[in-house]
N, C-alpha and C positions, 0 to 999 in steps of 0.2 A: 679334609680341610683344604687343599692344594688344589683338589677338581672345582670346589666351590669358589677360591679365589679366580680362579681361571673364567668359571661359568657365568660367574658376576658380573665383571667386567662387560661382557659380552651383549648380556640383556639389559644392563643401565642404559649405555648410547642409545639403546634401539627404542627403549620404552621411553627416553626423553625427547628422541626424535619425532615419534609417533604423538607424544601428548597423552601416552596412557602408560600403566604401569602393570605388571605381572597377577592375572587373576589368581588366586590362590586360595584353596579348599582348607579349613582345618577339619581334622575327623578322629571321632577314639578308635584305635586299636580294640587294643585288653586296657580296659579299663575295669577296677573292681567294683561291685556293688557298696562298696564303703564310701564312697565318692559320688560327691553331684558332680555326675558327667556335664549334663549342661551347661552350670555354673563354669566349670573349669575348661569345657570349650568358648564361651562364651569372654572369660577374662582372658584366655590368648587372641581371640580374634577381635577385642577391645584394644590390646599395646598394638597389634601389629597395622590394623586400618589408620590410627592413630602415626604412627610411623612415617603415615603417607608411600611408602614402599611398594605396598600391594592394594591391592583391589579385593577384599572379603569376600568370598561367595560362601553362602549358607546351600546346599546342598543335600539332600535325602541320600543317605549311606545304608547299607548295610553293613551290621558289626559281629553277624555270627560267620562258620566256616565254609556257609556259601558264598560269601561275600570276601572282604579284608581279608577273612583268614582263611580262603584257598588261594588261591592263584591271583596273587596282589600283584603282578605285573600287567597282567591281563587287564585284571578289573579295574585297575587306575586309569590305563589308556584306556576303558571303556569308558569313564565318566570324563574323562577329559576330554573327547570326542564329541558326547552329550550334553557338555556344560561349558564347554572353550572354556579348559581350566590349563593353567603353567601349572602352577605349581600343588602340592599335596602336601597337609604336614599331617605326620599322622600322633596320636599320643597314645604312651602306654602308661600303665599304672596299676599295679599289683597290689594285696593287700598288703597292711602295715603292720610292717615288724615289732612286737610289741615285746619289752623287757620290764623289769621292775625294778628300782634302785632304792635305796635307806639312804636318808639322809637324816641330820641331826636339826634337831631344833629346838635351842634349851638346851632342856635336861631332859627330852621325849624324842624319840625315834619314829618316825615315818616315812611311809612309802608314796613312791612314787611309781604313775605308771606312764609309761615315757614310749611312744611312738615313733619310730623312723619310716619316712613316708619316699618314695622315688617315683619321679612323676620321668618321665624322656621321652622325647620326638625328635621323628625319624623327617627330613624332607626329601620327597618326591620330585621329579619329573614328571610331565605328560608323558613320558614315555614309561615312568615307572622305574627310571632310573636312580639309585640312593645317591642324593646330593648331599649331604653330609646330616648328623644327629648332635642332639644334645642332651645331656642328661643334669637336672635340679634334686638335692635332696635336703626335706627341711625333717623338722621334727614337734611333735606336739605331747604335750605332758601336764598332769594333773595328780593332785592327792588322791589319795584310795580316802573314802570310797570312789569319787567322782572320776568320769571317764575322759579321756584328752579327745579335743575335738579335730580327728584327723579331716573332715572336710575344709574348714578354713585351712589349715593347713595345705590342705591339696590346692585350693585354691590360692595362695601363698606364692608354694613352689611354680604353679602355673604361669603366676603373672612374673616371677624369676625367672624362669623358661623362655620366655617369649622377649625377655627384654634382653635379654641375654645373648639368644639368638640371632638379634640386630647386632650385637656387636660384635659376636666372636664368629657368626656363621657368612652375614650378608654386611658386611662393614661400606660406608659409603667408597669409591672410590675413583676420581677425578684426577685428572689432571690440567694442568693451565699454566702460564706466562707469568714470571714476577711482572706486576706494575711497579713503579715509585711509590712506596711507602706515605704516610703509615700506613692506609686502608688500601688492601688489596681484593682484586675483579676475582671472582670464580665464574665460571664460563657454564654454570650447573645451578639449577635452584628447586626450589619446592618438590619438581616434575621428577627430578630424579633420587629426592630420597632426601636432599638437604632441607636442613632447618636452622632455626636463631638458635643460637648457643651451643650448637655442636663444635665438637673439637676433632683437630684435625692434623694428623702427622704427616710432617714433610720430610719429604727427601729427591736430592737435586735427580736429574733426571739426563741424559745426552741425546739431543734430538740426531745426531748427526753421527752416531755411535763415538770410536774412539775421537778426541779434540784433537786439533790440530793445529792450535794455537794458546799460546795462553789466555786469552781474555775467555777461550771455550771453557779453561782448565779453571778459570775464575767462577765462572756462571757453576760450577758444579758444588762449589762452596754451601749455596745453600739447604736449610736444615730446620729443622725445628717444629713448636707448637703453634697453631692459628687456631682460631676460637673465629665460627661465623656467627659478624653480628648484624645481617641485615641478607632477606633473600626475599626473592621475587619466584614467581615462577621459573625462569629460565634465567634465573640470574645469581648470584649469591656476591657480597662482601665477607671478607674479615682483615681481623687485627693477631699482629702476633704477640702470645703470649708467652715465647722463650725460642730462642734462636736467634736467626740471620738470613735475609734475602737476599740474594741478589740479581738488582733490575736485570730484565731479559733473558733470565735463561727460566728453562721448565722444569716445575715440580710434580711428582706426585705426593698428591694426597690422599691419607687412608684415615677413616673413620676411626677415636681410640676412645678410650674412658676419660674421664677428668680427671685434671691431675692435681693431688694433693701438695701442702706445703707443711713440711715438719719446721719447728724455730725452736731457739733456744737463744735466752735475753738476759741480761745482768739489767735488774730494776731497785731503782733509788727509792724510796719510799718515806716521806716525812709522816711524822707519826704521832700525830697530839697525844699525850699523856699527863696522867695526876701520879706521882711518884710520891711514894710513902717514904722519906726517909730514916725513921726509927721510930718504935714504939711512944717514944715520948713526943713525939710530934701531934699537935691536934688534929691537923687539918696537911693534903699534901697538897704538894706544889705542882704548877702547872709549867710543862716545856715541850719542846718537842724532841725527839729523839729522831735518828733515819734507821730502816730497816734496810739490811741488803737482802735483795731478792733472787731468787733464779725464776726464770717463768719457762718451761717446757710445754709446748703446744704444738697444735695441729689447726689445719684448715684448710677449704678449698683456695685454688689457685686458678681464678677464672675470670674476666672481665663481666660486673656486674654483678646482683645478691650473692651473697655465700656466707656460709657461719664456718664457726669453729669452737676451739677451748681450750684450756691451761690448765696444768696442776700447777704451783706456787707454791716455794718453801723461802722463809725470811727470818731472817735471824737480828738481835742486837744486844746490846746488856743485859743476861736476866731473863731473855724472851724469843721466843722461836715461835714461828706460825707456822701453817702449813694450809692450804684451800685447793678452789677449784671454782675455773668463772667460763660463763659459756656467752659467746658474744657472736649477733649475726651485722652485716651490712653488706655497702658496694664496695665492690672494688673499681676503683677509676681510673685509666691508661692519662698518663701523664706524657711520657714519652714510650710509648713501646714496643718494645717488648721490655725496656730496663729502668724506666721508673713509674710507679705507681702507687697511688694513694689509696687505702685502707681505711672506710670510716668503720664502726661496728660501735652496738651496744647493747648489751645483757645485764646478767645478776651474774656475784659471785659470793660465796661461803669462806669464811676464814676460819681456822680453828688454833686456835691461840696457848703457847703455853709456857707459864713462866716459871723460877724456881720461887721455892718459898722458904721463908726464914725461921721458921720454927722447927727446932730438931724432934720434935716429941711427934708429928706427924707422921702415919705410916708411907704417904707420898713426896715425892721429891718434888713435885709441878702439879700447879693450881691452873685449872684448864679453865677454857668462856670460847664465846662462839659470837661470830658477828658477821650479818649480811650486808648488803649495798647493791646498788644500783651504778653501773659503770656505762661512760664513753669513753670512746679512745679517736685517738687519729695513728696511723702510721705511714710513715714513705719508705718505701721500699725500692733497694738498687741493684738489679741481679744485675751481676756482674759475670758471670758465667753464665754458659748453658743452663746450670741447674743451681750454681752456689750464689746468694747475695744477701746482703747487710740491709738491715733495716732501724729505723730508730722513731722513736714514739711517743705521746704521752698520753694520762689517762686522767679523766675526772670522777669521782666515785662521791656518791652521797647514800649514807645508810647507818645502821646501828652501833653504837660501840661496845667495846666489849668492856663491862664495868658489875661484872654480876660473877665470881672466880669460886671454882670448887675443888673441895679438896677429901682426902681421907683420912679421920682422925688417929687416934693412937688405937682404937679398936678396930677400926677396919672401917669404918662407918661414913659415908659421904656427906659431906656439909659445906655450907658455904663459908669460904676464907675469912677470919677478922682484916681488921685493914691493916693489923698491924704484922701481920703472916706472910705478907706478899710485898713487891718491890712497885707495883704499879696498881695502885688502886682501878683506875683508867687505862682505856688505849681504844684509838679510832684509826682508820686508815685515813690518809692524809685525803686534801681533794684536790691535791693534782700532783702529780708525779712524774717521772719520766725514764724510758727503759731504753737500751740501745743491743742489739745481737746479731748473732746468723740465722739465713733459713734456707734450705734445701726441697727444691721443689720435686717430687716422685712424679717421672712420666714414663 
């Protein structure tokens, strides 16, 4: 891993200087007969052309022990000689591990048969040098009788492999000049591996070794996330999404994965209801009630599309929910890297449940379920590195929940009379408003 960051470096400058990029052969090793080799050479040299990084050559190999498997030093630099190749990846892939598991279903027992499949490659020099490996294992599984289809599978792992390998093997990596904010220059574009929407770890850099002044000891301050969101051939833009620049001094940047955002929200909720006051009543009345909610979620943390989701539990007189709501949109830089707007909109599931007034019932809570369709807005204010507050509202239009089931005094599931239960009715309000924290993972 250490020889490959080292090696990187070295062939970026040169391949963006030149206007061309690292030729590079994919080949199977030991690949097993169980596996469409081609398929699975074919979907790693799909991610990796796509990358823009390399230059694809399809190449005639040999894959028995005159070939790959004798003298793989030899024979690398022999085709790299004959085919102006950099690079070699080569893959290996053994047959799949196969096991048998029971599992329950019902009140019947069945087997499963469950594949573990390990795909790995190895990258080459022209010389035949090991630049470094990476290893993908998935698994594929089916009922008996039926067999699990380890090919997609292998092609699965493949395309995990190769993506993989962009990031943890050959990571973009540049360096350049703070400009003045917001939008900053990158001195690197297309030619060398960047694209829209990669992300990008900074850290300050001293062009001049130790400083020797404070305002050197200032420029070293800088830190953090940038997202490129415009590139040219030899050119790139970005915005930051969590940190701090500052003008004139130099950063490096390393290529990273995206970075998620965990929240957690205290949400108000009004809450149309029909409330049953007692048996003698004909008809119940209508008001609204609030639910307090917790909303525990996830989502991406990126300028532009990104989804996410919540679990949801709320409580009030008599009634507790619990759900789950998957919501995508943009995220919009308002000032950033520390404020930013959040639109998104999904569906979400509630599952509703209240106590019920009948002692002779063998259940304590009369359940119902109701869906909807939701927007939201939020702004959002990281106020740290990774910690910030955000606050929001939602609009929701969907079904209520007015249909309650319960268990009688034999065991038996029925629908609740109205006079068994405290809310004949309940709908989620249509508009609401939450406020909490969220913690961005980088």
């Amino acid at each position: 891993m250490s020889s490959m960051r080292w090696w990187l470096p070295v062939l970026v400058p040169l391949a963006a200087a030149s206007a061309a990029v690292p030729r590079l052969a994919v080949l199977p090793h030991q690949v097993s007969e169980s596996y469409p080799v081609e398929g699975m050479i074919s979907v790693i040299e799909s991610v990796l052309d796509m990358s823009g990084r390399f230059e694809v050559v399809e190449i005639e190999a040999a894959t028995d022990s005159t070939g790959l498997g004798g003298n793989l030093v030899y024979y690398l630099a022999e085709l790299a000689a004959a085919d102006n190749i950099d690079l070699f990846l080569l893959i290996d892939c053994d047959d799949p591990l196969e096991r048998e598991r029971t599992v329950t279903g019902g009140d019947t027992l069945t087997t499963k048969i469950v594949l573990t499949i390990d795909v790995s490659g190895r990258f080459y020099s022209s010389s035949g040098a090991l630049i470094g490996s990476i290893r993908e294992t998935t698994t594929a599984e089916a009922y008996m009788p039926d067999a699990p289809d380890a090919g997609n599978a292998a092609l699965r792992a493949s395309r995990n492999l190769a993506e993989r390998s962009l990031l943890e093997l050959f990571p973009i990596e540049v360096s350049f000049t703070v400009t003045p904010g917001p939008l900053f220059e990158i001195p690197e574009g297309s030619v060398a591996g960047l694209r829209k929407g990669m992300i990008l770890s900074l850290v300050a850099r001293s062009p001049v070794g130790i400083p020797d002044d404070p305002s050197q000891y200032e420029m070293l301050r800088s830190r953090g996330l940038l997202q490129v969101t415009g590139v040219t051939s030899n050119a790139g833009r970005g915005r930051l999404l969590a940190g701090h620049l500052v003008a004139g001094g130099e950063v490096v940047a390393v290529e990273q994965g995206s970075p998620a955002m965990i929240s957690m929200a205290y949400h108000v909720m009004p809450c149309p209801v029909e409330r049953v006051e007692d048996a003698e009543q004909a008809y119940p009345t209508e008001e609204t009630i609030l639910m307090n909610c917790l909303n525990i979620g996830g989502a991406t943390c990126k300028w532009g599309f990104g989804f996410g989701g919540a679990l949801t539990t709320g409580t009030a007189d008599h009634i507790s929910s619990l759900g789950v709501l998957f919501t995508a949109g943009p995220r919009i830089p308002v000032s950033s890297p520390a404020v930013a707007l959040r639109l998104s909109a999904g569906g979400e599931a509630a599952f509703y449940m209240q106590d019920v007034r009948n002692d002779t019932l063998s259940s304590s809570t009369a359940t119902s379920v109701a869906f909807g369709a939701i927007a939201s807005a939020d702004l959002e204010w990281l106020f740290s590195d990774h910690l910030g507050f955000s606050a929001g509202a939602t609009g929701r239009l969907g079904s209520r929940a007015d249909s309650w089931t319960v268990q009688d005094s034999q065991g038996y599931t029925r629908d609740a009379l109205p006079w068994e239960v405290y809310y004949a009715k309940i709908e989620q309000g249509a508009l609401s408003a939450r406020a909490g924290l969220f913690y961005i993972i980088y």
